[in-house]
N, C-alpha and C positions, 0 to 999 in steps of 0.2 A: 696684670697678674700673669707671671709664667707661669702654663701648664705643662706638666709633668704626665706622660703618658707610659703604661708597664709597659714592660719587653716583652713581646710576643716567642712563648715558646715555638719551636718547630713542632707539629707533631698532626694531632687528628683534629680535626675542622669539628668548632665548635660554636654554641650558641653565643656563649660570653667572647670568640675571638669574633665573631661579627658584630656585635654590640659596639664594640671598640672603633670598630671602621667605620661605623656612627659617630655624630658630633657628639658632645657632651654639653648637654643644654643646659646642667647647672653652672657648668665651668663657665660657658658664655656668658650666661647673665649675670656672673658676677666678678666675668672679669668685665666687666661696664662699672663695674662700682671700686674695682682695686686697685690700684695699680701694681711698677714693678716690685715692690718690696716684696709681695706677697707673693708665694707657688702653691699651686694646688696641683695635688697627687694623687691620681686615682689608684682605685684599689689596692691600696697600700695594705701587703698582706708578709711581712716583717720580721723575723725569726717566726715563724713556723707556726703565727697567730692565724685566726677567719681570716680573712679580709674587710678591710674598713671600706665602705665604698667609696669615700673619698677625704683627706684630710687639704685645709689649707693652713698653710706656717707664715707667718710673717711679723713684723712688729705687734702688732694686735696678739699675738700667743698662737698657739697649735690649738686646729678645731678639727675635732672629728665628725663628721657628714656621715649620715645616717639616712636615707632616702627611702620612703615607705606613701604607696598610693592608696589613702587611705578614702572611702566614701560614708559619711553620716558623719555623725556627733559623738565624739566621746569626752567623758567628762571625768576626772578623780574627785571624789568625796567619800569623807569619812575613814579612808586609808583604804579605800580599794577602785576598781577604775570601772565605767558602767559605759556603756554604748547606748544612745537612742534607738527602744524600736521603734519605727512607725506605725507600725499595723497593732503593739497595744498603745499606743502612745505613752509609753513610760520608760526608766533608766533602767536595763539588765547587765547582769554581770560580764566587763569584757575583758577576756584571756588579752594584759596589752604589751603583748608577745614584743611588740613596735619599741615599746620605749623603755623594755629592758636590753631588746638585744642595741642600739644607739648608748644606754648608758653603761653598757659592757664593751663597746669598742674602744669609747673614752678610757676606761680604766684596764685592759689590755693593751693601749698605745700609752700611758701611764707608766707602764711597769716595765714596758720597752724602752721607753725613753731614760727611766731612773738606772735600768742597769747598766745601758750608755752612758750613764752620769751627765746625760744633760738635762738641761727646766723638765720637768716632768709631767707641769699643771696642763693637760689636756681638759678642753671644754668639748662635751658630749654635744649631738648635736641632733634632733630629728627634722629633719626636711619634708612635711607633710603635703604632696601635690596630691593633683586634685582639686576635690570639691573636700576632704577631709576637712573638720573642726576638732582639734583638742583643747580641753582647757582644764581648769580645777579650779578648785574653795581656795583661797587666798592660803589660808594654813595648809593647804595638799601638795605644796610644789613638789613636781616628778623628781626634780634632781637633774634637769639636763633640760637643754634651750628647747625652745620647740619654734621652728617658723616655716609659714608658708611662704610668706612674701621676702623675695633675695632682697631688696631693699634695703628694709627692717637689719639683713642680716647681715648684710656688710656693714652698714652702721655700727652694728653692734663689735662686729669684729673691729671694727678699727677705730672703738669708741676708747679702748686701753693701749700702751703703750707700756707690754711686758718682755719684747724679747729686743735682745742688740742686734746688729746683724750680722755678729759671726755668729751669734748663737741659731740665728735662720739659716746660715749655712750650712752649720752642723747637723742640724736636724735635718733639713732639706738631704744632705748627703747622706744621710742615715736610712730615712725614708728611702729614697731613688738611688741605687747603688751604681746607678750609671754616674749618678753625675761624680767630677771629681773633687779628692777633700781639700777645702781651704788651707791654704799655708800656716802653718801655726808658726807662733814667735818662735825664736832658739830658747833654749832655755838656758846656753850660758852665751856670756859676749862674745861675738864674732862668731859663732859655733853654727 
């Protein structure tokens, strides 16, 4: 897997520009599971969108990484989403702030990719480390993947076979404006 790291502004020394000079331990572990087809790009934050904390592109489609440490059990039923307490031992209602703002990056990186006029279908994606549990009633699916274990989640990623690979170029180059863009055909002979 190539990873794609942002361009460091010049400016005031901040929390997120040391985070950066850190490893990225989701990148690693799954570049163990991708190879080079795939690039993953951190904080891809793209006409003037939040930022996604991380998208990987490659044959498998564009996935949007969503990364939240989350502790106890939360479940969706019945069309709303409930957290374990322990101290009543029952299900209360949990604000799941998590798995809207992850199904909103998806569809912000969406709408960026369509006005680009490139594949559009982003897969949302939450990354629950930790000791977190999400899950839901078979009829509640959230609408966006949910996995702990990177495993699981490159399989999944590379269980389809949706994009060519100029279309991972285009995108890749779209995302990271550093890199540069693919040769495109001529459009007339010899031209």
């Amino acid at each position: 897997m190539i990873i794609h790291t942002p361009a460091q502004r010049a400016g005031r020394f901040s929390i997120a520009k040391l985070q950066g000079l850190t490893g990225d331990h989701l990148a690693v572990a799954l570049a163990r599971h991708l190879d080079d087809g795939y690039h993953y790009v951190r904080r891809v934050a793209a006409g003037g969108m939040a930022p996604i904390d991380a998208v990987v592109v490659g044959p498998g489609g564009t996935w949007a990484l969503t990364r939240v440490e989350l502790r106890g059990r939360f479940r969706k039923r019945n069309g709303h989403w409930y957290a374990w307490s322990r101290s009543t031992e029952s299900w209360i209602p949990w604000d799941a702030r998590p798995v809207t703002e992850a199904r909103m990056a998806g569809h912000r990186l969406e709408l960026y990719l369509e006005r680009a006029t490139l594949p559009a279908v982003v897969e949302p994606c939450l990354m629950v480390l930790r000791t977190g549990e999400v899950s839901w009633d078979p009829d509640q699916r959230p609408g966006i993947h949910v996995h702990s274990k990177l495993d699981k989640l490159a399989r999944r990623i590379t269980r389809d076979e949706v994009l060519t690979p100029a279309q991972v170029d285009r995108i890749v180059a779209l995302l990271d404006p550093r890199q540069p863009l693919p040769r495109l055909a001529p459009s007339t002979p010899h031209g």
